[in-house]
N, C-alpha and C positions, 0 to 999 in steps of 0.2 A: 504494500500500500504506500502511496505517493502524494504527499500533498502540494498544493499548488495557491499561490498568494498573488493578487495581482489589486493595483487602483484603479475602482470606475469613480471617473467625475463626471457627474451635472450637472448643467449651465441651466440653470432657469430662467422665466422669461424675465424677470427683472435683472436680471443680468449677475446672478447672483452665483456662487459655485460650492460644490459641496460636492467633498470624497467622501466614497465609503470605501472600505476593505472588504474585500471578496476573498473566501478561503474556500478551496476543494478537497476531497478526497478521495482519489482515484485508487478504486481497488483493481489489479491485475490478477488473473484467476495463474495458479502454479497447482502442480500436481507432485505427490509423493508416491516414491515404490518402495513398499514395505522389507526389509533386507536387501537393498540392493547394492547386492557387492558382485565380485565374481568367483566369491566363492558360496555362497549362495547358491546363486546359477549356476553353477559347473554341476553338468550333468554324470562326471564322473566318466569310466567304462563302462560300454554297453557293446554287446553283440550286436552287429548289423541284423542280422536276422531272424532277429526278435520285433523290427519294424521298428516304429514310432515311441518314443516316449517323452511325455509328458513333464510338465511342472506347470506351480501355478504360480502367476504374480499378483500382488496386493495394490490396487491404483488408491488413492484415496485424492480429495479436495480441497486442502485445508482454508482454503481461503473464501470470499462471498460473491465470489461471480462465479458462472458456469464457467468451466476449461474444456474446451472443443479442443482436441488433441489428436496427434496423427505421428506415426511412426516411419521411421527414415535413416536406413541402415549407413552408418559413418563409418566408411573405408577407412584402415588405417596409412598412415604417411608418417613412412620412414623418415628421418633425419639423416643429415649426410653422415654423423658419426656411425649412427646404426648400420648402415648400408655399409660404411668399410667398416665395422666390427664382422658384422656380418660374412664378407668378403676373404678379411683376414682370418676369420675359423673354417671357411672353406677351405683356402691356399694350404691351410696348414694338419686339413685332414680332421677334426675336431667340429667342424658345423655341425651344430646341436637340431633336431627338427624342432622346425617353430610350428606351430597351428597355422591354418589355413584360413585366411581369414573370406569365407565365402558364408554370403546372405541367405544363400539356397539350403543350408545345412540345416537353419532355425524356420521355423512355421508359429505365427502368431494366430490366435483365432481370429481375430480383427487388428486391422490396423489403423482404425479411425474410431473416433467413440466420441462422447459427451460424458462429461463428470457434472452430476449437479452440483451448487453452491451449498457450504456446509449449514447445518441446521441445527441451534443448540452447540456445545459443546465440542463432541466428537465425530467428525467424518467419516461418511460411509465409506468402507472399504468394497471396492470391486473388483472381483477376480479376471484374472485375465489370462488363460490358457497359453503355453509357450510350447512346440513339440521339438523335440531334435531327430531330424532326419537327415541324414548322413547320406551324401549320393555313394560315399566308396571307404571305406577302412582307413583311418588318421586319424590326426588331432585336429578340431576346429573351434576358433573362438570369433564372434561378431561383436560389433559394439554398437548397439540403437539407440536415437534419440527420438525421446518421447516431445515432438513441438505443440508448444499449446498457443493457440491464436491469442493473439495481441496480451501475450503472457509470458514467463520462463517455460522452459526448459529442462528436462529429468534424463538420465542417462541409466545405461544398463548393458551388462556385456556378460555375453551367454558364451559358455564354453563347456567343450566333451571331446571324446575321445571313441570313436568304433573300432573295434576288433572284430577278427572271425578265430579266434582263442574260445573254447568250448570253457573255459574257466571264468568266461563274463558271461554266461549263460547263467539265469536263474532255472528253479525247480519249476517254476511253473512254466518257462517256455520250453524244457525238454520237454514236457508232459504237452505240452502244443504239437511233437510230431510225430505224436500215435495218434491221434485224434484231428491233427487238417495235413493232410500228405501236400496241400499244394504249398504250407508251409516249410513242410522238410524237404520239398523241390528245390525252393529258393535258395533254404539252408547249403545245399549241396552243390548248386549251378554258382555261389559266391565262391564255396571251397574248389571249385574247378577254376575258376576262373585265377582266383589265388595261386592257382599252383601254375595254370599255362602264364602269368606275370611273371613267375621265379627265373 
């Protein structure tokens, strides 16, 4: 919130003049994401072929205007030091893998919404579904900004890891390939593919 001070004077018709002071207070609507860090969001390992998973995020509004908000993936940019660090651990045989930073890996359920203006006290919190789907086996982390009209700004950087290691497999998706074959299809057409990449 912002306030704003400014003089109106009026001439009247006796030729008379008189200031008043004029004060505003312009509220900007911002938005909160409940734990948002990236380690929060790190989806950890997961088996490719296990499909889609899941997490949820907390939006809330703390402020007294509506936040119309819209999500909009921010590429990362290297610095020049980065880029010869970088450089310099290739040359020397030591380049570490970095994630991947690709937008296609994360799936929001919406990427546009309205927050209503808070009510009382405490802000409604509103979920807001995130999936990580991984087009191919690595490391990938995104960084998204949450922009909110004629307001701030929220950020959030979602990050995981795919394998085809039978050891990121949970109990319940072994038990997924006695019971859907066209998922232990999949399972086995990635383990193929893995190995004609070798």
């Amino acid at each position: 919130r912002s306030k704003v001070e400014a003089d109106l004077t009026v001439t009247f018709t006796n030729g008379t003049r008189q200031t008043f002071q004029l004060r505003a207070s312009i509220t900007q609507p911002f938005i909160e994401l409940d734990e948002a860090s990236s380690t929060a969001y790190d989806f950890g390992k997961v088996h490719q072929a296990q499909g889609e998973h899941a997490r949820e995020i907390g939006l809330t509004n703390p402020s007294n205007a509506a936040a119309r908000w819209s999500i909009k993936h921010q590429p990362v940019k290297l610095t020049a030091q980065e880029i010869a660090r970088r450089r310099a651990q290739m040359l020397a045989g030591k380049a570490a893998e970095e994630p991947e930073d690709d937008a296609a890996a994360f799936e929001f359920a919406s990427m546009t919404g309205t927050l209503p203006p808070m009510h009382g006290e405490i802000p409604a919190r509103v979920p807001l579904s995130v999936r990580f789907t991984p087009p191919k086996p690595g490391k990938f982390r995104a960084t998204y900004l949450f922009r909110v009209a004629k307001g701030f700004p929220a950020k959030v950087t979602l990050s995981g890891e795919a394998t085809l290691l039978e050891e990121n497999m949970d109990v319940w998706a072994l038990n997924q390939f006695f019971l859907h074959p066209a998922l232990s299809a999949r399972f086995y057409n990635l383990e193929m593919r893995s190995l004609g990449d070798a």
